[in-house]
C-alpha positions as CSV (number, residue, x, y, z in Angstrom):
1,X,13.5,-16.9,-12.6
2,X,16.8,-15.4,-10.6
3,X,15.7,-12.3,-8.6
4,X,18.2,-10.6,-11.3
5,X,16.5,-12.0,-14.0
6,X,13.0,-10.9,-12.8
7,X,13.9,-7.6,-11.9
8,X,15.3,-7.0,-15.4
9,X,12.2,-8.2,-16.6
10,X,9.8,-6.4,-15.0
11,X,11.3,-3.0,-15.4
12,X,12.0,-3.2,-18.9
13,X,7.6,-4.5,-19.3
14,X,7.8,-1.3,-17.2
15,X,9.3,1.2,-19.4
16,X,7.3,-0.1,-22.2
17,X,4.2,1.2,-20.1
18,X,5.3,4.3,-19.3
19,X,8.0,6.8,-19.4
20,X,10.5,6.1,-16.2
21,X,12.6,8.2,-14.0
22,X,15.8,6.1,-14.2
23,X,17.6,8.0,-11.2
24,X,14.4,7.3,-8.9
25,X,15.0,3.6,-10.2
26,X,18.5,3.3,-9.1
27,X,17.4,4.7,-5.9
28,X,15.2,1.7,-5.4
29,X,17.9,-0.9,-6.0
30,X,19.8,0.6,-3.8
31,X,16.9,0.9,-1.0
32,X,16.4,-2.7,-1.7
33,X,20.1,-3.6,-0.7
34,X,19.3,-2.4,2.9
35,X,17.3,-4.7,4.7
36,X,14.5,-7.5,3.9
37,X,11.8,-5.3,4.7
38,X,12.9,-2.8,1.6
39,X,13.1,-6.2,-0.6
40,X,9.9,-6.9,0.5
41,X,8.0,-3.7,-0.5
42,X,10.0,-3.5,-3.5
43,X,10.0,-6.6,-5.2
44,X,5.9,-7.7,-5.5
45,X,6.7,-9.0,-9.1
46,X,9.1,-11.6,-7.7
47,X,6.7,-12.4,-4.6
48,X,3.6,-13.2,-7.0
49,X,6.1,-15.6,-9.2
50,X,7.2,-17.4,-5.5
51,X,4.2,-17.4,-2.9
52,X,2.6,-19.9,-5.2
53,X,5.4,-22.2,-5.1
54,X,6.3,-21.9,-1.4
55,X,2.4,-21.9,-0.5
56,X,0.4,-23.8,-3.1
57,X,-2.5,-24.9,-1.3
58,X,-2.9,-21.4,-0.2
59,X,-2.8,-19.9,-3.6
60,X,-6.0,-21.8,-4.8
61,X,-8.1,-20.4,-1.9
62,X,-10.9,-18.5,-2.9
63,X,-10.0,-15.2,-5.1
64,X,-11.0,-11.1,-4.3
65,X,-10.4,-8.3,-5.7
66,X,-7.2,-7.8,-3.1
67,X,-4.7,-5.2,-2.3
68,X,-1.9,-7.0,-3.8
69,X,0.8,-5.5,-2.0
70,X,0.3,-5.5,1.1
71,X,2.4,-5.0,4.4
72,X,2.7,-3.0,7.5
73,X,3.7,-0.2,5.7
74,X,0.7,-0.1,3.6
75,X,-1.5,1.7,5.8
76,X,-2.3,5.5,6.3
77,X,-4.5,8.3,6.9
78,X,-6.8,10.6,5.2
79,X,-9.5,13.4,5.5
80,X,-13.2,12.0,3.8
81,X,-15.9,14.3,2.7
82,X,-16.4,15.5,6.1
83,X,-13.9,16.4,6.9
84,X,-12.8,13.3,9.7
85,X,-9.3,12.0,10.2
86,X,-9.8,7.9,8.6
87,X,-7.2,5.3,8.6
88,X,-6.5,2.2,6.5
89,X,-5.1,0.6,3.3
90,X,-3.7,3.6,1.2
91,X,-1.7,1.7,-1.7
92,X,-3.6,-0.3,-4.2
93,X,-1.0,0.2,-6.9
94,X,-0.8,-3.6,-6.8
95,X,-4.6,-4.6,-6.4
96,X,-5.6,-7.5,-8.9
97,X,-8.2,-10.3,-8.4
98,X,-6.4,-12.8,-6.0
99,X,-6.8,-15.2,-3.4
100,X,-7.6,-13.5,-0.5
101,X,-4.5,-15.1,1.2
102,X,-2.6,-13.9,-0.6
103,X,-3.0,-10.3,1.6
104,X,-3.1,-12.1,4.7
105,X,0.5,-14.2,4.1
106,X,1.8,-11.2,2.8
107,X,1.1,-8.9,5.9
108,X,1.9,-11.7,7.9
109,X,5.4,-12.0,6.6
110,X,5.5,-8.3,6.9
111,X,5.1,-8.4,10.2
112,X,7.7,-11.4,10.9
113,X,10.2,-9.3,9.2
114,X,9.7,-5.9,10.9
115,X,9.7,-8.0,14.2
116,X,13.3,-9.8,13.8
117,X,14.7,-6.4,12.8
118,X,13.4,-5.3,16.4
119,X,10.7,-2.5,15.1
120,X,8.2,-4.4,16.5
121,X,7.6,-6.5,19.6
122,X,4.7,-9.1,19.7
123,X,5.4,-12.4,18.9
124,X,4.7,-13.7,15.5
125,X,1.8,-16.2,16.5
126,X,0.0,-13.4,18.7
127,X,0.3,-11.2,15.2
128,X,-0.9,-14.3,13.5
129,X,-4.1,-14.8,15.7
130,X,-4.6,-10.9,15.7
131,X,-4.7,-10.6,11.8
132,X,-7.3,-13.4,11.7
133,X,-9.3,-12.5,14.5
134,X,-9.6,-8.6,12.8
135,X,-10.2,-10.1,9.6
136,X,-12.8,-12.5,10.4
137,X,-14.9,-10.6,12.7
138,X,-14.9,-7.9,9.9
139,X,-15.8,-9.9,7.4
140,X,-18.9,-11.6,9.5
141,X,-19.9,-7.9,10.7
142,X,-20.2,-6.9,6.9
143,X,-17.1,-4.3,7.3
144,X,-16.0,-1.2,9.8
145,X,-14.6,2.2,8.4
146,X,-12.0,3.5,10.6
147,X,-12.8,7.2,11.8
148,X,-10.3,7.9,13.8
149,X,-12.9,10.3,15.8
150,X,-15.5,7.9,16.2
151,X,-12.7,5.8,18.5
152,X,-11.0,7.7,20.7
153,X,-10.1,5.4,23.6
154,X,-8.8,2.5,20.9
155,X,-6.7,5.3,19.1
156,X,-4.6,5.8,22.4
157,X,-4.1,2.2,22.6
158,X,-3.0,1.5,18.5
159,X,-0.2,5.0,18.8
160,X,-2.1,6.6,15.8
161,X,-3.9,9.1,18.2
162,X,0.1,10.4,19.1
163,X,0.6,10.0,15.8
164,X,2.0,13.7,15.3
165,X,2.3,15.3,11.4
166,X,5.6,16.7,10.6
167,X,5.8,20.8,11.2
168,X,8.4,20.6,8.4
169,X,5.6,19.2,6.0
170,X,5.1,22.4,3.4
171,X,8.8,23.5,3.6
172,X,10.4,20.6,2.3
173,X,7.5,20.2,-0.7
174,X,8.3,24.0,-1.3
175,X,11.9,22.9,-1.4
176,X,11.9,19.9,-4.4
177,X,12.9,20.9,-7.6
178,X,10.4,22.5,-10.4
179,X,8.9,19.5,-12.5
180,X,10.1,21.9,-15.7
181,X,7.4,20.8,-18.8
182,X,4.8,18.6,-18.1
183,X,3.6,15.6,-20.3
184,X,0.8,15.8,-22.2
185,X,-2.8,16.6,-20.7
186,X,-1.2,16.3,-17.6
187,X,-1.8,19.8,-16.5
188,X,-5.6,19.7,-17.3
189,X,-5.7,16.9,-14.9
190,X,-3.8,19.3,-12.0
191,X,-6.5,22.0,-12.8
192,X,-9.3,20.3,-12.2
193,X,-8.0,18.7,-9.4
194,X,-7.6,22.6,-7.6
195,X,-10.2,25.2,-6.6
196,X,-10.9,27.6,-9.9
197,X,-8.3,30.6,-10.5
198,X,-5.9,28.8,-7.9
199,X,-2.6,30.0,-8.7
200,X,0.0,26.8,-8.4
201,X,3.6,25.4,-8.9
202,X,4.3,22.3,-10.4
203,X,7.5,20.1,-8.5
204,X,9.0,16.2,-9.0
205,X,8.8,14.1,-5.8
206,X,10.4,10.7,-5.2
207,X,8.1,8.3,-2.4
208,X,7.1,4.8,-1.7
209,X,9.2,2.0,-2.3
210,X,7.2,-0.4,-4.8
211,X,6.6,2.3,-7.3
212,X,9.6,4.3,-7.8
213,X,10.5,4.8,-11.2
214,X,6.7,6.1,-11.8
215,X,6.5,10.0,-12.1
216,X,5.3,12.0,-9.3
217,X,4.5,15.3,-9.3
218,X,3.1,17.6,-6.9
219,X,0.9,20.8,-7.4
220,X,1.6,23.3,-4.5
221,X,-1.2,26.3,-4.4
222,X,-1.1,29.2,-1.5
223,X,-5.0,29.5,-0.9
224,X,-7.3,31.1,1.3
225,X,-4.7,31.6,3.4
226,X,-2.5,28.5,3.6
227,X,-1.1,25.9,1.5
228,X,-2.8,23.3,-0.4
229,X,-1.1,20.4,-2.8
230,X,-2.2,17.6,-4.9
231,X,-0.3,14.5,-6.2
232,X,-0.2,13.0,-9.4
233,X,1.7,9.7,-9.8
234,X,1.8,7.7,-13.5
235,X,-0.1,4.5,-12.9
236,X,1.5,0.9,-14.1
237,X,-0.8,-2.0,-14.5
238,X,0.2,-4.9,-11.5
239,X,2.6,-6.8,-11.4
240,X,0.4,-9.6,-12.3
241,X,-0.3,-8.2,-15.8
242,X,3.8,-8.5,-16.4
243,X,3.8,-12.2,-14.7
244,X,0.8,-13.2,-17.7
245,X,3.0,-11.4,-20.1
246,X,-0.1,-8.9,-20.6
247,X,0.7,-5.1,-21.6
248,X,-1.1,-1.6,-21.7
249,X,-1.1,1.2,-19.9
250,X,-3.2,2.8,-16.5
251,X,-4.4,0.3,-13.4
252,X,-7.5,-1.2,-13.8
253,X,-8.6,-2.3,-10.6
254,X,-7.8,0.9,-8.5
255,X,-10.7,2.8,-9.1
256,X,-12.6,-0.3,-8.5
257,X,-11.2,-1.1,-5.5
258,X,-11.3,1.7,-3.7
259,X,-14.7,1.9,-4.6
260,X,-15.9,-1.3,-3.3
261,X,-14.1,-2.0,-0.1
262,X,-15.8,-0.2,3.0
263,X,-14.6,3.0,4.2
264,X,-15.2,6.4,4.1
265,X,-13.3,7.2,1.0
266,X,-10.9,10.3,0.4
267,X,-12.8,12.5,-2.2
268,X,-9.6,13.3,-3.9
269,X,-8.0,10.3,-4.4
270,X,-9.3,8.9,-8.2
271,X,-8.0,7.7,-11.9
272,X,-7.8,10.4,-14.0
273,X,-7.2,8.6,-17.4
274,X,-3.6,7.0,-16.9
275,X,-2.7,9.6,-13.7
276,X,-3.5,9.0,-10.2
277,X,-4.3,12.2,-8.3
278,X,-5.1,12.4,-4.3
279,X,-5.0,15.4,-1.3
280,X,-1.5,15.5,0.2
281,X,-1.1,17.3,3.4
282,X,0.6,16.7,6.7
283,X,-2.4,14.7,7.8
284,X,-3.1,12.8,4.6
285,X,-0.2,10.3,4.5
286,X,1.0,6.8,4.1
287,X,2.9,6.2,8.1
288,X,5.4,4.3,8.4
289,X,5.8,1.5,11.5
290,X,9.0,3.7,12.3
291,X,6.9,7.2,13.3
292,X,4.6,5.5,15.5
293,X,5.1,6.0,18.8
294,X,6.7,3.5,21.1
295,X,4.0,3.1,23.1
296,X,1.1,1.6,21.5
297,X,-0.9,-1.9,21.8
298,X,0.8,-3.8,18.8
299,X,-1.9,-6.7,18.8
300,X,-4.1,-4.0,18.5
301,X,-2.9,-2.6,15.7
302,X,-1.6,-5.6,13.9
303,X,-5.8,-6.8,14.9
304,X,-7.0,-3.1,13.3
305,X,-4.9,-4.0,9.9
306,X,-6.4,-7.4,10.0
307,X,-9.8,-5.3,10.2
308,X,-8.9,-3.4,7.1
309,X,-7.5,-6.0,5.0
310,X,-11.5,-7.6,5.5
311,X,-13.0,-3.7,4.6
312,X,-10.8,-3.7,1.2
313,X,-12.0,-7.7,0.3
314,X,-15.5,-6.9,1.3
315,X,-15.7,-4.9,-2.4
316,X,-15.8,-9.1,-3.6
317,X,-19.3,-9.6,-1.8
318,X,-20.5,-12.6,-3.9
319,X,-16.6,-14.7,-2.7
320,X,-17.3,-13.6,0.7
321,X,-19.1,-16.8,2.0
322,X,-16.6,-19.1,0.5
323,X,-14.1,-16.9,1.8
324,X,-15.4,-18.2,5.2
325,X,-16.1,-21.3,4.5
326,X,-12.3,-21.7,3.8
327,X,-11.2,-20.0,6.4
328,X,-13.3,-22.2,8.9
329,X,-11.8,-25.5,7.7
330,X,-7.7,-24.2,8.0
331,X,-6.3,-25.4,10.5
332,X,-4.7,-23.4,13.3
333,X,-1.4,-22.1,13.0
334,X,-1.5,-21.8,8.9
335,X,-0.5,-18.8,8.9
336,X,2.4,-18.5,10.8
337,X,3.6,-21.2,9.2
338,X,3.1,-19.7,5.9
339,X,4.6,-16.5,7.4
340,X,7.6,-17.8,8.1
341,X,8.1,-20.2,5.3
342,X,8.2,-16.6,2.6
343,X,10.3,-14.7,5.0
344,X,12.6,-17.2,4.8
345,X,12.4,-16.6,1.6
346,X,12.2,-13.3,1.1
347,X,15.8,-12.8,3.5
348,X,17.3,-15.6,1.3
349,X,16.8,-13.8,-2.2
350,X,17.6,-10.4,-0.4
351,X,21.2,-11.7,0.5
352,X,21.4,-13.0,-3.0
353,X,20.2,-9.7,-4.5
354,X,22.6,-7.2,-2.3
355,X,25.6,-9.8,-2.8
């Protein structure tokens, strides 16, 4: 299926899931036009029809619940219950039962990509090596939240520590346009969400790449003497669900996900019937490999996402030994090849898609 032809497809098994926001769909298409890296992050229902082709030895390795989507993008940060600043996977839009290379290729690829547009610097078979070496160790250790707190001196090293939220942050949500009516039970869900009484306004936002189209809308309250916000976003079943042909409505496997992989979870973020609702604030965000700073120990972090890629698997306890058992017979080098065998692909349909 033509990139065309899958894209048609995929929106229109989209719409018949849920209502979409056509402008915030053109938006996308356009976004996509611009580089590979856009085409990557918003085209995961042409990359689960492909990687098997390209890779098919890969794609019979052994199956986890996995993030799906994933990429250097895909990380970000949160507050837990207590109150500490925690980093990791923060998109599981995507997640579905998968082989667990199938995460690994993908960030891999990610990473080849972002590196030949110059936004990053270490060489793809260092990134390669770092990825595995994360996400082995973490996987043999039985998993590692990251608490930012708890690793000071590392934190330095990966740029997140100078990671610096924007001071424009509440301004521009206080400057989207009101959300007008709501759908249906949708407000119920905001309510709960807030601290009794809390007096709020409803607005539209447009974010991410993979899931535009989906309706976002944002609850803005002044309380106890500042600004809080929560997020709803419309859920869509994965892309895989389309690929079988396979309709419905909400996302099955995000509650489950985030529940099994090991970290110290946000308390906010949860399913609330087909909505998704989570915490937004200047230090609760997805961040991007562009607002890191320029000095920072790439292996480092490329080894860290590795790390977390292992924390989200390690919700698939009883595939974990035959996870290692195949990744102990590959032999070296597979994924770098396999890296660069689907950004090949992935810059080839992107020139055929923005022709």
């Amino acid at each position: 299926m033509s990139i065309q032809s899958a894209t048609k497809s995929y929106e229109g098994w989209m719409r018949r899931c849920i209502p979409v926001v056509e402008a915030d769909l053109r938006a996308k298409h356009r976004a996509m036009k611009k580089d590979p890296y856009y085409f990557l992050r918003g085209t995961f229902y042409w990359w689960i029809q492909v990687w098997p082709e390209i890779c098919p030895e890969l794609s019979r390795a052994p199956k986890v619940l996995a993030s799906g989507d994933l990429h250097v993008g895909s990380f970000g940060t949160w507050r837990d219950s207590e109150g500490r600043l925690c980093w990791g996977v923060d998109d599981f839009d995507e997640a579905s039962p998968l082989p667990y290379t199938n995460d690994l290729v993908r960030l891999a690829t990610s990473v080849k990509i972002v590196r030949d547009a110059g936004k990053l610097t270490v060489k793809l078979k260092d990134a390669c090596e770092a990825i595995l070496e994360g996400y082995a160790e973490c996987l043999k250790g039985g998993g590692h939240p990251l608490v930012l707190a708890e690793h000071e001196q590392n934190l330095q090293r990966l740029g997140i520590e100078a990671f610096k939220p924007p001071q424009d942050f509440w301004e521009k949500l206080h400057e989207l346009r009101s959300a007008g009516k709501l759908p249906p039970g949708l407000r119920e869900v905001i309510e709960k969400s807030l601290p009794p009484k809390a007096q709020y306004n409803v607005v539209r936002r447009t974010a991410g790449m993979g899931s535009r189209g989906q309706q976002r809308f944002v609850a803005i309250a002044d309380w106890q003497g500042g600004c809080i916000a929560r997020e709803t976003k419309a859920m869509v079943p994965s892309s895989c669900q389309w690929l079988t042909g396979a309709t419905g409505k909400g996302q099955s496997y995000y509650e489950q996900i985030i529940s099994g992989a090991v970290r110290s979870r946000d308390p906010f973020q949860k399913i609330v019937g087909t909505w998704l609702i989570r915490r937004l604030s200047p230090d609760s965000n997805p961040i991007d490999i562009d607002e890191l700073p320029k000095k920072r120990d790439e292996e480092l972090l490329i080894k860290a996402m590795g790390c977390e890629a292992a924390n989200v698997h390690l919700g698939s306890k009883n595939q974990i030994r035959n996870v290692l058992k195949d990744l102990s017979r590959r032999k070296s080098g597979w994924l770098r090849s396999a890296a660069r065998e689907m950004a090949t692909a992935v810059e080839r349909e992107w020139k055929n898609y923005s022709s």
